[in-house]
C-alpha positions in Angstrom: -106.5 54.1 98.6 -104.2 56.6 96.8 -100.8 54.2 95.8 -102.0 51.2 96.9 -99.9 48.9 95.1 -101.3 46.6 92.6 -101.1 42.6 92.9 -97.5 42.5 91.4 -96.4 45.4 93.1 -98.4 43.7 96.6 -96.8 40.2 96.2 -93.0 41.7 95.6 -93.5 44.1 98.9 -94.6 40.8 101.0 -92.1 38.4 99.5 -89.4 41.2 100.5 -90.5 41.3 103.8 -90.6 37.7 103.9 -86.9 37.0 102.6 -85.4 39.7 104.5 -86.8 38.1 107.5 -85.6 34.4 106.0 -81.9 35.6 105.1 -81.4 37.3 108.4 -82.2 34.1 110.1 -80.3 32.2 108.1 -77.4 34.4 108.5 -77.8 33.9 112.1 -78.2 30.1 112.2 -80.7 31.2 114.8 -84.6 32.6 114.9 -87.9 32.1 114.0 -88.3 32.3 110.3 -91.9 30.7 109.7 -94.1 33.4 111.5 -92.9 36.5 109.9 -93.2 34.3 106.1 -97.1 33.7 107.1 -97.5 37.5 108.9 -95.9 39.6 106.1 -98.7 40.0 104.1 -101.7 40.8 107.3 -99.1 42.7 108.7 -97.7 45.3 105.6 -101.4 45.7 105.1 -101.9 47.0 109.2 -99.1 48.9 108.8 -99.5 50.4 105.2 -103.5 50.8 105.4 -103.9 51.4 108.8 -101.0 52.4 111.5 -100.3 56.0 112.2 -96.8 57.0 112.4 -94.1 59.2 111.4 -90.7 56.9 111.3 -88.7 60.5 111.3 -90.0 60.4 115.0 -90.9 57.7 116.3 -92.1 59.0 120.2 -94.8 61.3 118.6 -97.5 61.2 121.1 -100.6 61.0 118.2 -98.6 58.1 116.8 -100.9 54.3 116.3 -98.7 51.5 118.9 -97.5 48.4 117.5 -97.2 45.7 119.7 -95.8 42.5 118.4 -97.0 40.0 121.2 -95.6 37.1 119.0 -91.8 38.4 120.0 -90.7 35.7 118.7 -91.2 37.0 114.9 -89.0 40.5 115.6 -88.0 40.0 112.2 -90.8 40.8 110.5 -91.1 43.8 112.7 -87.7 44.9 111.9 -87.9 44.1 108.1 -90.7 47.1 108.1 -88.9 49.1 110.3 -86.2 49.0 107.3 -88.4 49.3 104.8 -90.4 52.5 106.3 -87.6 54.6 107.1 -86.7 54.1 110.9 -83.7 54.2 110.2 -82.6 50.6 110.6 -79.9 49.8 108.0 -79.4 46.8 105.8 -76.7 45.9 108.1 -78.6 45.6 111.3 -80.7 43.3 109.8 -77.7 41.4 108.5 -76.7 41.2 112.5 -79.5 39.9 113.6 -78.9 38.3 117.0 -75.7 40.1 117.6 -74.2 41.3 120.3 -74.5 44.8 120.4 -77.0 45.2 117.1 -80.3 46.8 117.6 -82.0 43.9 115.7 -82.3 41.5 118.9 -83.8 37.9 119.0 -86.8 39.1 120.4 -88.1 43.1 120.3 -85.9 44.9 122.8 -87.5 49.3 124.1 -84.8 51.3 123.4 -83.1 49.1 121.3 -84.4 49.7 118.1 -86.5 52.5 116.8 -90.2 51.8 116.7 -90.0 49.3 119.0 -92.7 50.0 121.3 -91.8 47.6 124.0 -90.0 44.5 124.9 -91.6 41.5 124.0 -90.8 37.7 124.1 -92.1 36.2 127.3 -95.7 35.2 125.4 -98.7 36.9 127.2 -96.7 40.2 128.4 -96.8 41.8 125.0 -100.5 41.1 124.6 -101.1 42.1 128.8 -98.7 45.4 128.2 -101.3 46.4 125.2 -104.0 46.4 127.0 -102.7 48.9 129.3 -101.3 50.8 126.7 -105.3 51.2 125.4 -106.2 52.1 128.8 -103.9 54.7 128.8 -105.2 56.3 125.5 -108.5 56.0 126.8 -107.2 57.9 130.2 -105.8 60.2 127.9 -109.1 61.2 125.6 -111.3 61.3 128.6 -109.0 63.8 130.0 -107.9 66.0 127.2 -110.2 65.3 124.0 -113.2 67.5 123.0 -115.3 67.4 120.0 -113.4 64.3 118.8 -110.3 66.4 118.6 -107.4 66.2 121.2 -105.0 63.6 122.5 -105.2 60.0 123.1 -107.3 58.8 120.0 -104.9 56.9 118.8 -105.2 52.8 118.4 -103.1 50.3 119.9 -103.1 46.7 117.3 -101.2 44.2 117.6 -100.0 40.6 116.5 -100.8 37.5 119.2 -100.0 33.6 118.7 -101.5 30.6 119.6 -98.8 30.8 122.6 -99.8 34.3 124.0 -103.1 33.1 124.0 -102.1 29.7 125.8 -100.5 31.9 128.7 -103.1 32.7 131.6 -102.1 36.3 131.7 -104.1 36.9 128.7 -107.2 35.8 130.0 -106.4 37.6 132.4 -106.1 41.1 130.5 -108.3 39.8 127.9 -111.2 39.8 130.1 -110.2 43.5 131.6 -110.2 44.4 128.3 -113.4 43.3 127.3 -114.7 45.1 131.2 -113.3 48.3 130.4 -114.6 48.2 126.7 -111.3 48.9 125.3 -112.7 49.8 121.8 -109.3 50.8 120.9 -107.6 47.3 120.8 -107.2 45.7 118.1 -105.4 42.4 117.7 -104.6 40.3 114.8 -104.4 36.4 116.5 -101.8 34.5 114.2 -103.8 31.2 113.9 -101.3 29.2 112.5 -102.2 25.8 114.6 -98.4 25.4 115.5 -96.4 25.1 117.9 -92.4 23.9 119.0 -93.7 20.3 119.9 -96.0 20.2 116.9 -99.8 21.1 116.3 -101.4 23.2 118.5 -103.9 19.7 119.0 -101.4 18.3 120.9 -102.8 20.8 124.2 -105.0 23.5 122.9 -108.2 22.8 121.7 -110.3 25.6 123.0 -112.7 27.6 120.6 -110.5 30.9 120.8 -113.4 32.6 118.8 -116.0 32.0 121.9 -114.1 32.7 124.6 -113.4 36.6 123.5 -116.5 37.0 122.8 -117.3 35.7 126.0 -114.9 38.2 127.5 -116.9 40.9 125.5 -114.4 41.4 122.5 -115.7 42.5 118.9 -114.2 38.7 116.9 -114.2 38.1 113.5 -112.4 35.7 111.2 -110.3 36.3 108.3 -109.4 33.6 105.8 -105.4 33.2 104.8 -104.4 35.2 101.8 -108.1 37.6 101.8 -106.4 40.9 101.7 -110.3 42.5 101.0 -111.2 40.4 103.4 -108.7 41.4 106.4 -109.2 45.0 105.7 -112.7 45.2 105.6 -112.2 43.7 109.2 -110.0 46.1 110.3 -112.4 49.0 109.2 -115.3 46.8 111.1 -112.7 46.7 114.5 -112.1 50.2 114.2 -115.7 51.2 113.8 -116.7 49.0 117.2 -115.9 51.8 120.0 -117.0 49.7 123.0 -115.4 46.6 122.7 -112.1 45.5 121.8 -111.4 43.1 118.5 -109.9 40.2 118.1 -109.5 39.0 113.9 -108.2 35.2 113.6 -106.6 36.0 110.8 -106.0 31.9 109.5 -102.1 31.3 108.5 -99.7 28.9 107.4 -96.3 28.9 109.1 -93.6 29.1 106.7 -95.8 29.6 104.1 -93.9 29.2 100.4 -91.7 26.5 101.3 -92.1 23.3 99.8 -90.9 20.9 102.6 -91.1 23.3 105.8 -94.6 25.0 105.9 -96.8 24.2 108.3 -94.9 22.5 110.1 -93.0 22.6 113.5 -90.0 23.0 111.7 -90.6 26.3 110.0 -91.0 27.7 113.9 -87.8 27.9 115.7 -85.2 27.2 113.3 -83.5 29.0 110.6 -85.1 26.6 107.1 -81.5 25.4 106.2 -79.7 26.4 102.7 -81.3 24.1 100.6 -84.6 24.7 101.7 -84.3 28.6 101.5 -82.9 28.3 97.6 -86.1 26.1 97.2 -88.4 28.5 98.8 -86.9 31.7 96.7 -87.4 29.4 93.4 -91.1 28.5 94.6 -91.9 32.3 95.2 -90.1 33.4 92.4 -87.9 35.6 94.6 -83.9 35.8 93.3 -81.6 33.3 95.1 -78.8 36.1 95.4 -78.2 38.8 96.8 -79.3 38.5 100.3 -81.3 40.8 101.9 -82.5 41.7 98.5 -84.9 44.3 98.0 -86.2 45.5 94.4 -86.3 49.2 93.2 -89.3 49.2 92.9 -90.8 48.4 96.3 -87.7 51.0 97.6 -89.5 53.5 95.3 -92.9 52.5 96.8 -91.9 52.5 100.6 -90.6 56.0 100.0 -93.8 57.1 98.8 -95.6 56.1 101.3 -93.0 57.4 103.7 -93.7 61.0 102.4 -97.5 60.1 103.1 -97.2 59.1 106.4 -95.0 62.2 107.5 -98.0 64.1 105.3 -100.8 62.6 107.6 -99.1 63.3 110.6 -98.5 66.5 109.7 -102.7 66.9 108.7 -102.8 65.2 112.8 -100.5 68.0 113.7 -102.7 70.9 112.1 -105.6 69.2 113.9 -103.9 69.2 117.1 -102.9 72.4 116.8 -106.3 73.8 116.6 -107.4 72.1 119.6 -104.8 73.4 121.4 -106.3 77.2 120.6 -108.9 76.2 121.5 -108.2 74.5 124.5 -105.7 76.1 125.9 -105.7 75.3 129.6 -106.4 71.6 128.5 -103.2 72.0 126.3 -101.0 72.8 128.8 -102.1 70.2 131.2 -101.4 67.4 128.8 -98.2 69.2 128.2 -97.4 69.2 132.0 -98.5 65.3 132.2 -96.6 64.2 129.6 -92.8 66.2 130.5 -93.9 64.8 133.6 -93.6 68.2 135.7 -93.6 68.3 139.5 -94.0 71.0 142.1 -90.9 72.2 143.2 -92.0 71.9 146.8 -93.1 68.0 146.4 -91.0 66.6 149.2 -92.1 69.2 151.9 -95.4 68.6 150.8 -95.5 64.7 151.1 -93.4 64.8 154.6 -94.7 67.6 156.1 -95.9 66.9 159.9 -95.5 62.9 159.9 -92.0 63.3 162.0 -94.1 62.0 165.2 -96.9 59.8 163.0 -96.8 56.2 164.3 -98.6 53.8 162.1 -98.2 50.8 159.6 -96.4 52.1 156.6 -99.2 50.9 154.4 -101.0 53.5 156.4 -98.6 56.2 156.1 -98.4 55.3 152.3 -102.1 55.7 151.8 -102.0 59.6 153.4 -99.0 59.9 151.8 -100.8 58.9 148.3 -103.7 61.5 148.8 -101.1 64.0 148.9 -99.0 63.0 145.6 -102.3 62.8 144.1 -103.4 65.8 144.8 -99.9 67.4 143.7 -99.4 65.5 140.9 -102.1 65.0 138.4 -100.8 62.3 136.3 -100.3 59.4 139.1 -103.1 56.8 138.1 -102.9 53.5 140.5 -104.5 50.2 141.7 -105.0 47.3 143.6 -105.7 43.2 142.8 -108.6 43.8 145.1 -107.0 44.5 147.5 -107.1 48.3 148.0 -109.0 48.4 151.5 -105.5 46.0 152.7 -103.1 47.8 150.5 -104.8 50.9 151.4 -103.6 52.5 148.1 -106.9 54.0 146.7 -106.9 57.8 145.9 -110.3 59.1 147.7 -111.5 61.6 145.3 -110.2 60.0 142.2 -113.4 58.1 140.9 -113.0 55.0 139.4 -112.2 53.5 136.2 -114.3 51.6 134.1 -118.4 50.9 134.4 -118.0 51.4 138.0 -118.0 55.2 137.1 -121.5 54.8 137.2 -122.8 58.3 135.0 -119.2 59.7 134.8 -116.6 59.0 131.6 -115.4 55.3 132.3 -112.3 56.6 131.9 -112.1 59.8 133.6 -111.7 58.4 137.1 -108.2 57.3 138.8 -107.9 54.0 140.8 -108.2 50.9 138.5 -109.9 48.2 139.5 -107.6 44.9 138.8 -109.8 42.4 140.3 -107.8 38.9 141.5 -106.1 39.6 138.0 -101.6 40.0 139.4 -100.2 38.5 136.4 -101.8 40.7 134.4 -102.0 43.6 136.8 -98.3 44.6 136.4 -98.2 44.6 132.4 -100.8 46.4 132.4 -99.5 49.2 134.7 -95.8 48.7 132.7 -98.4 49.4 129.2 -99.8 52.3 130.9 -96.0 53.7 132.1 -95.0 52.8 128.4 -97.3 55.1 126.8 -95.8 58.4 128.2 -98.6 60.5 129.9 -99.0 59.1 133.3 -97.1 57.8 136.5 -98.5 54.5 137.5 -98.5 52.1 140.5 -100.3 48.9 140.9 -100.7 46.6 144.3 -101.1 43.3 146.1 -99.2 41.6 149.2 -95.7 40.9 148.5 -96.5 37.0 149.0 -98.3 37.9 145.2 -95.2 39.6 143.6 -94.7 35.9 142.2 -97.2 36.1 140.5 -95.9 39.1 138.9 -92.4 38.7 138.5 -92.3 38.6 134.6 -94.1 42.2 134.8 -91.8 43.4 137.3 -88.7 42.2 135.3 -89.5 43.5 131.9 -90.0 47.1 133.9 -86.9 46.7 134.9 -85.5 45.4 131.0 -87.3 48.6 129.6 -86.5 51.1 131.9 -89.9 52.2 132.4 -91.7 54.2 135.7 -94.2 51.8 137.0 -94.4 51.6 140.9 -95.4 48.2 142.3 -96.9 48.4 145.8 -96.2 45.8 148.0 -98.1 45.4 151.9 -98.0 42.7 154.4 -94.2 42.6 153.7 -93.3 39.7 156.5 -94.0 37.2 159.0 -95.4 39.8 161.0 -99.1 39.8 158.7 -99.7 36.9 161.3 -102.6 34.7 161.2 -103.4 34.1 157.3 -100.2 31.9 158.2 -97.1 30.7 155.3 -98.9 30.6 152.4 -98.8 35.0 153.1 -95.8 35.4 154.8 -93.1 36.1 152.3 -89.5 35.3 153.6 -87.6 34.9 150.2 -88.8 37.6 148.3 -87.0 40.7 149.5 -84.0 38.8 148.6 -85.5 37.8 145.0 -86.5 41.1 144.4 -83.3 42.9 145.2 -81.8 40.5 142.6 -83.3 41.7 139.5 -81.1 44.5 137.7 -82.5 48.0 137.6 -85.4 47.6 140.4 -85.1 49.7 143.4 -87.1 48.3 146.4 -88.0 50.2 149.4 -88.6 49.1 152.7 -89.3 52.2 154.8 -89.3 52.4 158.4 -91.4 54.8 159.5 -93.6 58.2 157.6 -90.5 60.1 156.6 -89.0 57.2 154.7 -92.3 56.3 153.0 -92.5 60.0 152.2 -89.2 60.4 151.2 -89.2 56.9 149.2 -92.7 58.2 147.4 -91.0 61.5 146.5 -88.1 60.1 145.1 -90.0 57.7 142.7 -92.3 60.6 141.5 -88.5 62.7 141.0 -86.9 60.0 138.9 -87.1 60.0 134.7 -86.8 56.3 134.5 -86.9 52.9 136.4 -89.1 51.2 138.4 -89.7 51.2 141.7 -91.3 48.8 144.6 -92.5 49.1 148.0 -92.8 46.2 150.6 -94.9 48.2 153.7 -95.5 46.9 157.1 -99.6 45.7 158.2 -98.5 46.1 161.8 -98.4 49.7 163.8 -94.4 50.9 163.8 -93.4 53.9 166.1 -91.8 56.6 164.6 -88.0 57.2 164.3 -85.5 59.7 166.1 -83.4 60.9 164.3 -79.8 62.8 165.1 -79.0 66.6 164.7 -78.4 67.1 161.5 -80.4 64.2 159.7 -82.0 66.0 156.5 -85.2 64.0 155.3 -83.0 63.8 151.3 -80.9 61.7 153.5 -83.3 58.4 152.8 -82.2 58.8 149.2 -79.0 57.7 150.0 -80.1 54.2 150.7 -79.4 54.0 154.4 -78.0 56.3 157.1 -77.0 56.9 161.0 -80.2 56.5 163.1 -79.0 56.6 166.4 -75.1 56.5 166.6 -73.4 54.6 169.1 -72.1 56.1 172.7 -68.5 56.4 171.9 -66.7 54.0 169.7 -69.2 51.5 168.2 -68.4 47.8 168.8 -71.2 46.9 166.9 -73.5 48.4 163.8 -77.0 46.8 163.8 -78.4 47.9 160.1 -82.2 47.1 159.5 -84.8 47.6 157.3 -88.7 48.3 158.0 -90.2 47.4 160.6 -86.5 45.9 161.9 -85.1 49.5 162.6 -87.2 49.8 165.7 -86.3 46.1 166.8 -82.7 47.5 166.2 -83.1 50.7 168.5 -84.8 48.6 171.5 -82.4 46.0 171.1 -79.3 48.8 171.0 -80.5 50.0 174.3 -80.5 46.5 175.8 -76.8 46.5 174.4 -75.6 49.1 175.8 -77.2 48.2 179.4 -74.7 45.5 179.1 -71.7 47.9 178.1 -71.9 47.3 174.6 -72.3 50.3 172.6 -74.6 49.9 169.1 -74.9 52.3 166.2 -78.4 51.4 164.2 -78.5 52.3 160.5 -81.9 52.6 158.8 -81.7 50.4 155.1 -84.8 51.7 152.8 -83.1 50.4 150.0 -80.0 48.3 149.4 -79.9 49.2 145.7 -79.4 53.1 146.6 -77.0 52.3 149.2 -75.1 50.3 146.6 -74.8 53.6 144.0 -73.1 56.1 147.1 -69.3 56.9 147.1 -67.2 54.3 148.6 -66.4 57.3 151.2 -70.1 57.6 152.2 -70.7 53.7 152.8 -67.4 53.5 155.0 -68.6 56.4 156.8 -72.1 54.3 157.5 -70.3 51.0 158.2 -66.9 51.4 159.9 -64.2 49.4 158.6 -63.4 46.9 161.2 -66.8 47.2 163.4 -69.1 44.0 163.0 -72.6 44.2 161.3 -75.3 42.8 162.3 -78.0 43.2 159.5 -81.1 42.4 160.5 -84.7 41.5 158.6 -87.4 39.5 158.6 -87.0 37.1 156.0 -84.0 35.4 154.3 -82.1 38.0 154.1 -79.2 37.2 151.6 -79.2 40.2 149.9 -77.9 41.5 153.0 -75.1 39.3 153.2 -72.5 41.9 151.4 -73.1 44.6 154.2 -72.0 42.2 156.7 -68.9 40.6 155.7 -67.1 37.6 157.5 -67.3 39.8 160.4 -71.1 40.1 161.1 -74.2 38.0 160.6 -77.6 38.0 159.2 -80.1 38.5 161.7 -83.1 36.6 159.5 -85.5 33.6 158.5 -84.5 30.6 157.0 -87.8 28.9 157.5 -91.4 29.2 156.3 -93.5 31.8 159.0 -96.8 30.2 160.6 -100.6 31.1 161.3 -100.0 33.0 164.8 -100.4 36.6 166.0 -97.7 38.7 165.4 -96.1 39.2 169.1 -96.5 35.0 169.0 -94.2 35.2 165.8 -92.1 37.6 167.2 -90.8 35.2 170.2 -91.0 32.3 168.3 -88.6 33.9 165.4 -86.4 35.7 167.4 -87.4 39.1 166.7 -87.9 40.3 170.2 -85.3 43.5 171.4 -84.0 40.6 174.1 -83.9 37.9 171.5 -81.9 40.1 168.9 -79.7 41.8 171.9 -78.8 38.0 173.0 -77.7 36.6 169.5 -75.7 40.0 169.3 -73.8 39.3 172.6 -73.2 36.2 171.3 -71.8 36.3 168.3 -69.3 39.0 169.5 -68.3 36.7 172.3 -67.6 34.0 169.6 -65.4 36.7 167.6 
C-alpha cells in the first residue's frame, strides 16, 4: 500500500494510540486501559488499510461502519477519532469521563463524531451490527446495478469474550450466518480475560466451532501478525455469503510489566507507577501526556488527504450511477431524507371511523397502507406475525425464504424466537439511515428486549416496536402472557413514546405520527380482543390523538367525575359513564393513547382535559402507576395489582373488575368516600 508506514513508523502510530488511551484513563482514575493497549495495533490496521470514511463528514452514506461491541475500550476508538481528523481535540480526550465531554465512558450516538452507535451493554453493539449489515444488504438489493450503487459498504467491528458470553449474540450471530451477511466482519478480542479473572473461570466453549456452526467465514490470527491479520481481512472481505469472524489472539494490557494479562489491566486505570514502567518498557516518553510525535501527526494527515481522495473516487463512481440510474437515484434519495406523502394521514384513516376490531387487526390494514405509501418501512415479527398480524402481504420476504428472488429484496424479516436480538437489530437497521423499521412480539416479551428498547431511546433513533396481546384480556395462555407491569415500565424509560390506541383512528393516527417524526422511538401495545369503535364529539379532528389524550364523550353538564382510559379501557369507560349517569352522576371519558404526548401539551390544554377540582378516575388494565400523576389525591387508579390467570376473557373481566357495572360501582364509591 502507498504510505504504509514502515516498522518504526508502525510501532510509534500503535504505541500513540496506546498511551493516549493509558493517560486518559489515568487522568480519569477511571476506565478500561488494557483492551485498547492489546487492540491498537489490529485496530489502526482495520481502520488505516481497510475502513472507508471521510472524517470531514462523518454521516456519508458510502461511508464503511465501525462498531466497537467491546464499549468498554471507547478509548481506543476515540484516540483514532483524534488522530484521523474528526475533529476530537486533545482536550476531549484529556476529559474523558466528564460531564459534559464528548469522550464518554463508553461510546455515546451523537456524542462524538464517528461514533456510530451507543455501545456498552456487551451483546447490543455486536446484535446492532448485524442489522446494520442487513440494512446495506436491503440497500444494494434495492438500488445497486452492475456492482455500482448504494449499500456496498462493510460493517467490522471489535467483540470481546463478554459480547460473546451474552445470549443476544447467539442470537444475531446465528441470523447472521441465515441471512449470509457476507458484509460482517468482526475482529473477536481473544484476550482470555475477564473482571473476575480468566475467561476459564465460566467460558470454555470453542468460539471458533460454534460460528462456523452458525455459518460464519472464521479464521484465526495470531497476536502481533500484522501480514497475518490483513491477509484475513482481504480473505473476510472476499467471502460474499457468509459473515467472518477473525480471533484475532491478544494480551490485555500488553507492554506492562506487572499488569498484562491480567484482570487488573481490565477495569482500572494501571496506577502511576505502573504507567512510568510501561512507557520505559515501550520506549514511549514518560512526559508529556497525551503525547503524540510529529511524525505520526504528519502521517495521519496523509492519510487523511487519502481517505477524503477515495471518497471522492466513491463519489465520481456514485455519480455515474446516478446517470445512469436515474429513477433508482431518486428513490434512494427519497428513502434516505425520509420523504412522505403529504396526504399520509388521510390515507392511513380513511373509512375506519365505524371499523370494529382488535387493534392488532386494525394495525395490520393499517400497515398495508403505510407500506404501500411509504417505500422505506421494512418490519418483522419473533415468529409471531400471524398473532402480531404485522406482515406486509406483497413485500416478499427476507433472506433464503425468498426462494428465486434477491434474499434481500423482500420486506418482512423473519426473527424467528430470536427478541433479544430482534430489537438491536431493528435499532442497527434504523441506525443506518435508509429505512423506517418496526419489529414485534407480545408485550409479555418486551422483557426480553428492554436493553434494545432503551438504547433506542439513548440514541434517539426511529425504530417502532410492536407490541399485541397488551393485557389480561389475551385470556387463556394464562400469567406467564398477561403483562400487568409493563405499561408502567415502559412509560418509564426517557424518550420512548408508547401508544395504546383505542380504536382504528387512534392506531391510524398513532402509525402516522411515528412515520411523521425525525427522531425517537416509538411502541405500540394493541388489543387481541374485538373493541367497538369510538364516537367522537363535533369538532374532534383525527390530529387530535397527537395530543396524547382528548374529550371523548363529555359529561351532561358539569362533570363530577373524569374517567380517563387507555385501549381497550375507553369503551369500558363509555359503558360505565352511562351506568353513571343513570344514577345522576354525570362522567366525562378521556381517551389516553399516550401519556408521554399528553405530558409535552401546554399546561392550558391538560387543564382543559382534566378540570381542576373534578376527580379522575384513570383506568387500565394492568398496574397502572404511571397513571398515578393524572389522578392526584383526588381520584384513583382503576387497575391490577395482581398477576392475570388462564381464563376467557369475559371470565377475567368479572373476576378483575373490568365490567361497565364493576367500574361504575368502584366509581360511586369512591366519590361517596370523598
Amino acid at each position: 500500500m502507498a504510505g504504509e508506514p514502515d516498522a518504526a513508523l508502525r510501532n510509534q502510530v500503535i504505541n500513540t494510540i496506546r498511551f493516549l488511551a493509558v493517560d486518559a484513563v489515568e487522568r480519569a482514575k477511571s476506565g478500561h486501559p488494557g483492551t485498547p493497549m492489546a487492540l491498537a495495533g489490529p485496530t489502526f490496521e482495520l481502520w488505516d488499510r481497510f475502513l472507508r470514511f471521510d472524517p470531514t463528514d462523518p454521516s456519508w452514506p458510502l461511508r464503511d461502519r465501525f462498531v466497537l461491541s467491546a464499549g468498554h475500550a471507547s478509548m481506543l476508538q476515540y484516540a483514532l477519532l483524534h488522530l484521523f481528523g474528526y475533529g476530537l481535540s486533545l482536550d476531549d480526550l484529556r476529559n474523558f469521563r466528564q460531564l459534559g465531554s464528548p469522550t464518554a465512558g463508553h461510546p455515546e450516538y451523537g456524542h462524538a463524531p464517528g461514533v456510530e452507535l451507543t455501545t456498552g451493554p456487551l451483546g447490543q453493539g455486536f446484535a446492532h451490527g448485524v442489522g446494520m449489515a442487513l440494512a446495506a444488504k436491503l440497500t444494494e438489493a434495492r438500488f445497486a446495478r452492475d456492482g455500482e450503487g448504494p449499500g456496498r459498504h462493510f460493517v467490522y467491528g471489535i467483540c470481546s469474550d463478554g459480547d460473546l458470553m451474552e445470549g443476544i449474540s447467539a442470537e444475531a450471530g446465528s441470523l447472521a450466518g441465515h441471512w449470509g451477511l457476507g458484509n460482517l466482519i468482526y475482529l473477536y478480542d481473544d484476550n482470555r480475560i475477564t473482571i473476575d479473572g480468566s475467561t476459564d473461570l465460566s467460558f470454555s466453549e470453542d468460539v471458533a466451532k460454534r460460528f462456523d456452526a452458525q455459518r460464519w467465514h472464521v479464521e484465526h490470527v495470531a497476536e502481533e501478525d500484522v501480514n497475518g491479520l490483513c491477509a484475513a481481512i482481504e480473505r473476510a472481505r472476499s467471502e460474499t455469503e457468509r459473515p467472518s469472524l477473525l480471533v484475532c489472539r491478544t494480551t490485555i494490557g500488553i507492554g506492562s510489566p506487572n499488569k498484562a494479562g491480567t484482570s487488573s489491566a481490565h477495569g482500572a486505570p494501571l496506577g502511576g507507577d505502573e504507567v512510568a514502567l510501561t512507557k520505559e518498557a515501550l520506549g514511549w516518553p514518560k512526559e508529556p501526556e497525551f503525547y503524540v510525535p510529529d511524525e505520526v501527526r504528519a502521517y495521519f494527515a496523509e492519510r487523511i488527504e487519502t481517505k477524503r481522495k477515495e471518497r471522492a473516487a466513491e463519489d465520481a463512481r456514485l455519480a455515474g450511477w446516478r446517470d445512469r440510474n436515474s429513477e433508482l437515484a431518486s428513490q434512494w434519495d427519497d428513502f434516505r431524507a425520509r420523504r412522505l406523502p403529504a396526504d399520509l394521514a388521510v390515507r392511513l384513516a380513511e373509512g375506519l371511523e365505524d371499523r370494529e376490531a382488535a387493534t392488532r387487526k386494525h394495525s395490520n390494514e393499517i400497515i398495508q397502507r403505510l407500506a404501500e405509501a411509504v417505500p422505506f418501512v421494512v418490519g418483522g415479527s419473533a415468529d409471531l406475525a400471524e398473532s402480531n398480524l404485522t406482515r406486509i402481504k406483497t413485500g416478499g420476504d427476507v433472506g433464503p425464504a425468498a426462494g428465486s428472488l434477491d434474499p434481500f429484496v423482500g420486506r418482512n424479516i423473519h426473527f424467528g424466537i430470536r427478541e433479544h436480538s430482534m430489537g438491536a437489530i431493528a435499532n442497527g437497521i434504523a441506525l443506518d439511515g435508509t429505512f423506517l423499521p418496526y419489529c414485534s412480539t407480545f408485550l409479555i416479551f418486551s422483557d426480553y428486549m428492554r436493553p434494545a428498547i432503551r438504547l433506542a431511546a439513548l440514541m434517539g433513533v426511529r425504530s417502532t416496536f410492536v407490541f399485541t396481546h397488551d393485557s389480561i384480556f389475551l385470556g387463556e395462555d394464562g400469567p406467564t402472557h398477561q403483562p400487568i407491569e409493563h405499561l408502567d415500565a415502559l412509560r418509564g424509560i426517557p424518550g420512548l413514546v408508547v401508544f395504546r390506541p383505542a380504536d382504528a383512528i387512534e392506531t391510524a393516527m398513532a402509525w402516522c405520527w411515528v412515520a411523521s417524526q425525525a427522531e425517537g422511538p416509538a411502541l405500540f401495545a394493541l388489543t387481541r380482543q374485538g373493541l367497538p369503535a369510538l364516537r367522537r364529539p363535533t369538532g374532534f379532528k383525527n390530529e387530535d390523538v397527537w395530543r396524547g389524550a382528548y374529550t371523548v364523550q363529555d359529561a351532561d353538564g358539569a362533570a363530577q367525575v373524569v374517567l380517563a382510559g387507555s385501549g381497550s379501557e375507553v369503551s369500558l369507560c363509555l359503558a360505565a359513564a352511562s351506568k353513571l349517569g343513570a344514577a345522576g352522576i354525570s362522567a366525562r371519558v378521556v381517551s389516553l393513547p399516550s401519556l408521554e404526548l399528553f405530558e409535552n401539551q401546554s399546561e392550558e390544554y391538560r387543564a382543559a382535559v382534566f378540570p381542576q377540582g373534578v376527580p379522575v378516575v384513570a383506568v387500565e388494565a394492568a398496574r397502572g402507576v404511571s397513571l398515578q400523576s393524572l389522578v392526584g389525591s383526588a381520584g384513583f387508579v382503576h387497575g391490577i395489582n395482581r398477576f392475570g390467570a388462564s381464563a376467557p376473557a369475559g371470565a377475567l373481566a368479572e373476576a378483575y373488575g373490568f365490567t361497565p357495572d364493576a367500574l361504575a360501582d368502584a366509581v360511586r364509591e369512591h366519590l361517596r368516600k370523598g
